[in-house]
C-alpha positions as CSV (number, residue, x, y, z in Angstrom):
1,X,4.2,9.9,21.7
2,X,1.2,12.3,21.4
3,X,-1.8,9.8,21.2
4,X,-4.3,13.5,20.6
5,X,-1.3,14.3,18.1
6,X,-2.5,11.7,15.2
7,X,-6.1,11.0,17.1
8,X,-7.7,9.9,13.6
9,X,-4.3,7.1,12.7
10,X,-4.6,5.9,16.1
11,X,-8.1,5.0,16.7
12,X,-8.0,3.9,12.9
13,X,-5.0,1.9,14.4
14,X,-6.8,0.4,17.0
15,X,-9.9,-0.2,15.5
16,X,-8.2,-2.5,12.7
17,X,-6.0,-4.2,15.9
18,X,-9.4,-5.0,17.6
19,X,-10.7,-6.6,14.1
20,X,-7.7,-8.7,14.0
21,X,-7.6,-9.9,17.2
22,X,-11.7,-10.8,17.1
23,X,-10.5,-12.3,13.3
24,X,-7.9,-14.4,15.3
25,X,-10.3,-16.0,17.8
26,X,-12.7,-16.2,16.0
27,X,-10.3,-18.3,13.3
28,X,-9.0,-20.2,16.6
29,X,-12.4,-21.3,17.8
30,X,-13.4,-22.4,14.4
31,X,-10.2,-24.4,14.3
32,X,-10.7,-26.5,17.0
33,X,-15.2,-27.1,16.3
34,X,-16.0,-24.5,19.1
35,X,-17.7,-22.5,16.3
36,X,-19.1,-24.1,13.0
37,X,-18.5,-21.1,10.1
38,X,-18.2,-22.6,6.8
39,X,-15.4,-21.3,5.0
40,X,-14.5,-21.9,1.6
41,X,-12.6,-25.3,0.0
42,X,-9.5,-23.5,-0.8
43,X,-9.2,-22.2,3.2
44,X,-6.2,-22.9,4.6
45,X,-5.8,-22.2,8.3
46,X,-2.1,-22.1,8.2
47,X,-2.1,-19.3,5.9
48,X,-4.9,-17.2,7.6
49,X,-2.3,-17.4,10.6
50,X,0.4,-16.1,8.6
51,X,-1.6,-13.5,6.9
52,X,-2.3,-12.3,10.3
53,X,0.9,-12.3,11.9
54,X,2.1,-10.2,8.2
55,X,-0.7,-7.5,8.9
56,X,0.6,-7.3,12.0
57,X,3.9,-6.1,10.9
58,X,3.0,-3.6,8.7
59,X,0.5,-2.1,11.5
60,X,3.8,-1.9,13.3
61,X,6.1,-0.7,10.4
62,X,3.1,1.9,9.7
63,X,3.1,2.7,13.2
64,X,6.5,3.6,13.2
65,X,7.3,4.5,9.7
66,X,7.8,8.6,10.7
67,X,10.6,7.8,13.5
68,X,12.4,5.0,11.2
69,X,12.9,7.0,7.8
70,X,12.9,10.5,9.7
71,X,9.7,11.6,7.4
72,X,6.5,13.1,7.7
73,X,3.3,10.9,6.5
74,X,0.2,12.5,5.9
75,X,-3.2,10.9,8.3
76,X,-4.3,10.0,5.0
77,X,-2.1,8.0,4.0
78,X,-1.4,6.0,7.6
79,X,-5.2,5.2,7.5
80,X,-5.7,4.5,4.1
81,X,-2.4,1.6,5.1
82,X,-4.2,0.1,7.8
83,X,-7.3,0.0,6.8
84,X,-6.3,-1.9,2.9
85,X,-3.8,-4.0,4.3
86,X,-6.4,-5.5,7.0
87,X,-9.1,-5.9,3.8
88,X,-6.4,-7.3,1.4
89,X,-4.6,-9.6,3.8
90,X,-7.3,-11.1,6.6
91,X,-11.1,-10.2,4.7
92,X,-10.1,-11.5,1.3
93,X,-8.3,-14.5,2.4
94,X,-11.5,-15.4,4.5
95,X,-13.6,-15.3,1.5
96,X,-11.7,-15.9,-1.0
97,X,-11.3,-12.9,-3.0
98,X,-8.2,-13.3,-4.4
99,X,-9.6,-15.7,-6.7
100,X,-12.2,-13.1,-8.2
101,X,-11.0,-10.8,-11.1
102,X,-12.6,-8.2,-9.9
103,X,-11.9,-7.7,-6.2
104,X,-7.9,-8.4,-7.4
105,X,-8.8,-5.5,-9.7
106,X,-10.1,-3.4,-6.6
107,X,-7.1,-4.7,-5.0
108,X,-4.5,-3.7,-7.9
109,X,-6.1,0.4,-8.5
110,X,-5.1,0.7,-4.5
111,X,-1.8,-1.0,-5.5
112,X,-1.0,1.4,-8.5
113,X,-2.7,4.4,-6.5
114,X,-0.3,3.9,-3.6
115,X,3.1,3.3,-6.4
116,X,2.2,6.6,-7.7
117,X,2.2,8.3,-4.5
118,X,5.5,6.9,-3.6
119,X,6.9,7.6,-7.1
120,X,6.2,11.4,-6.4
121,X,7.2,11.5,-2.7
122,X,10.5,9.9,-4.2
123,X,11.3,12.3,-7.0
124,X,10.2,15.1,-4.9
125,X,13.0,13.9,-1.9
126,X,15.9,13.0,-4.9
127,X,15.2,16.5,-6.4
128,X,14.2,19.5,-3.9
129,X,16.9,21.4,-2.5
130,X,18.0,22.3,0.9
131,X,14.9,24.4,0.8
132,X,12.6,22.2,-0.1
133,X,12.0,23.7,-3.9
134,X,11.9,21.9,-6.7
135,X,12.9,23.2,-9.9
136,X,11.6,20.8,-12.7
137,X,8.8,21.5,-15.4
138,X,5.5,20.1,-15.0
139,X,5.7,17.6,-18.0
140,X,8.9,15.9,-17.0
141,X,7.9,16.0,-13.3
142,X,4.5,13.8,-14.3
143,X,6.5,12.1,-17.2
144,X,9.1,10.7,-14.2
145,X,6.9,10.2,-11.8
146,X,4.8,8.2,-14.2
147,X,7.6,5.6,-15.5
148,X,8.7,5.1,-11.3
149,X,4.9,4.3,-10.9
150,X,5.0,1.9,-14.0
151,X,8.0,0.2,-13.2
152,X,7.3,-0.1,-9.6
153,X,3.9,-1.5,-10.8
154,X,5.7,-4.0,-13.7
155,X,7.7,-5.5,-11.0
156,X,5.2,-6.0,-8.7
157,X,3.5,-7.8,-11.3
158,X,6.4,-9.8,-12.7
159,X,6.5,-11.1,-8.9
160,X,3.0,-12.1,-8.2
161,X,3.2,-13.6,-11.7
162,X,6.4,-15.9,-11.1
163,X,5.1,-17.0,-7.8
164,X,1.9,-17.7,-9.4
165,X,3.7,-19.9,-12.0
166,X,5.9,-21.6,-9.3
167,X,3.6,-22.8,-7.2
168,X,-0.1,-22.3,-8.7
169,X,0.8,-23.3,-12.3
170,X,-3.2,-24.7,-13.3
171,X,-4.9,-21.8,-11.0
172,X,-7.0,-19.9,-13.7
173,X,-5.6,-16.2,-11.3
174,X,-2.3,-17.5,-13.7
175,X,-3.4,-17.1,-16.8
176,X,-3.2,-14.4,-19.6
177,X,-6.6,-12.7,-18.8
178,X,-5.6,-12.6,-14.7
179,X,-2.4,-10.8,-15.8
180,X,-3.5,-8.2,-18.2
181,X,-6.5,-7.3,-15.7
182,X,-3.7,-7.3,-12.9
183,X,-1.0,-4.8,-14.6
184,X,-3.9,-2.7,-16.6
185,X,-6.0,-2.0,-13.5
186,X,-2.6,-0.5,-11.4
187,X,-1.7,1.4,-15.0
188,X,-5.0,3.0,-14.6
189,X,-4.6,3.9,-11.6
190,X,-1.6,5.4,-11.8
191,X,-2.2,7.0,-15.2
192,X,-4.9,8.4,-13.5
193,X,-2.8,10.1,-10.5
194,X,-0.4,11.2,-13.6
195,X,-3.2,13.2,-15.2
196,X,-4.0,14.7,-11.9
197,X,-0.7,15.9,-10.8
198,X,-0.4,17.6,-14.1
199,X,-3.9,19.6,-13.5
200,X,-3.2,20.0,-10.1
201,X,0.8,21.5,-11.0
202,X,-1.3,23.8,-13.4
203,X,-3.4,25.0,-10.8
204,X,-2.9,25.7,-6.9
205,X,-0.9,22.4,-6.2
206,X,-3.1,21.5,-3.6
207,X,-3.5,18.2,-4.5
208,X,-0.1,16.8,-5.6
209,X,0.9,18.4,-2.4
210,X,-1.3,16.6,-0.5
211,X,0.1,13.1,-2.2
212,X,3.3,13.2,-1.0
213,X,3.4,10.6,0.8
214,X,6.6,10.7,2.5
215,X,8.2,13.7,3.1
216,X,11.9,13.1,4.4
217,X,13.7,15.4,6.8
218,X,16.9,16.0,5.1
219,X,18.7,18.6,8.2
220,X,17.6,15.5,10.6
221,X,19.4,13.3,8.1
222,X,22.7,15.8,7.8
223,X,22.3,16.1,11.3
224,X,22.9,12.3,11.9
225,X,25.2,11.7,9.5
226,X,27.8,14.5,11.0
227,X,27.5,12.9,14.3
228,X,28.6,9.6,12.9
């Protein structure tokens, strides 16, 4: 692997590896009374340590995500995943974020911004031909793309809700207020993208090029399948 290749992912890559590992010692020697950093009532350290070892896998899925699905992700996007998933995992456990309305809001635009992205790389890769064209209108590309973003987004929700039910029933993140905030802020965001793409299809196409997010290699795929 060309390290020069995808210079920006991989220092990104490593920089967010370093963080973790300084996160993880430092955690450790807090553990056992080496250090003394007050963290907050609700800490657990149990979770911290599986938070970690979860960012850890998706740095690695990220990592390699363009040899498993045969695709092509942008820098963007590879740094945008390790960067967010190191803040929404490790920093907001540590300070307890996750039980503020607005940093989960913060948390849910990523959410919805990413579900958009993947809506469009996905409809691009069911629709485009051998030749990579794609023959649709602009209204019922946006209008498609938008209701995969929206139910990608409503399940998502549905999810965190249930758990939220199941096993933090009397946690004020479970109530009415926590849920609207949650689905509206990743329908914004991916109303948003919606709007954009339109403009953007209306205009060079620069920018809803530039958000799709996976592109798949379809004569690698044939390739594999007729060696099978």
């Amino acid at each position: 692997m060309n390290f020069k290749k995808d210079l920006a992912c991989n220092i990104t890559l490593i920089g967010v590896l370093t963080l973790t590992a300084a996160y993880l010692t430092l955690l450790t020697l807090n553990l056992f009374k080496v250090t003394s950093i007050s963290v907050n009532e609700n800490f657990n350290y149990l979770v911290a340590y599986i938070l970690i070892a979860v960012s850890l896998v998706l740095y690695i899925l990220g990592f390699f995500a363009t040899s498993i699905l045969n695709a092509e992700l942008p820098k963007w996007l590879r740094i945008m995943f390790y960067v967010a998933f190191f803040i929404f995992t490790n920093v907001y456990y540590f300070f307890n974020l996750h039980a503020n309305l607005w940093a989960v809001g913060v948390m849910m635009l990523y959410i919805g911004f990413m579900a958009s992205t993947i809506a469009l790389s996905v409809f691009y890769n069911v629709q485009k031909d051998d030749k990579n064209r794609l023959k649709s209108t602009k209204k019922f590309i946006t209008t498609t793309v938008f209701f995969y973003a929206f139910g990608s987004c409503s399940l998502i929700e549905f999810v965190l809700t249930l758990a939220k039910v199941i096993f933090a029933p009397k946690w004020y993140m479970t109530s009415a207020l926590a849920f609207v905030t949650e689905l509206g802020a990743m329908i914004i965001a991916a109303t948003l993208m919606t709007v954009l793409y339109y403009l953007s299809l209306k205009g060079n196409k620069e920018f809803i090029n530039s958000c799709l997010a996976i592109k798949l290699n379809k004569k690698v795929k044939k390739e594999k399948e007729s060696q099978a």
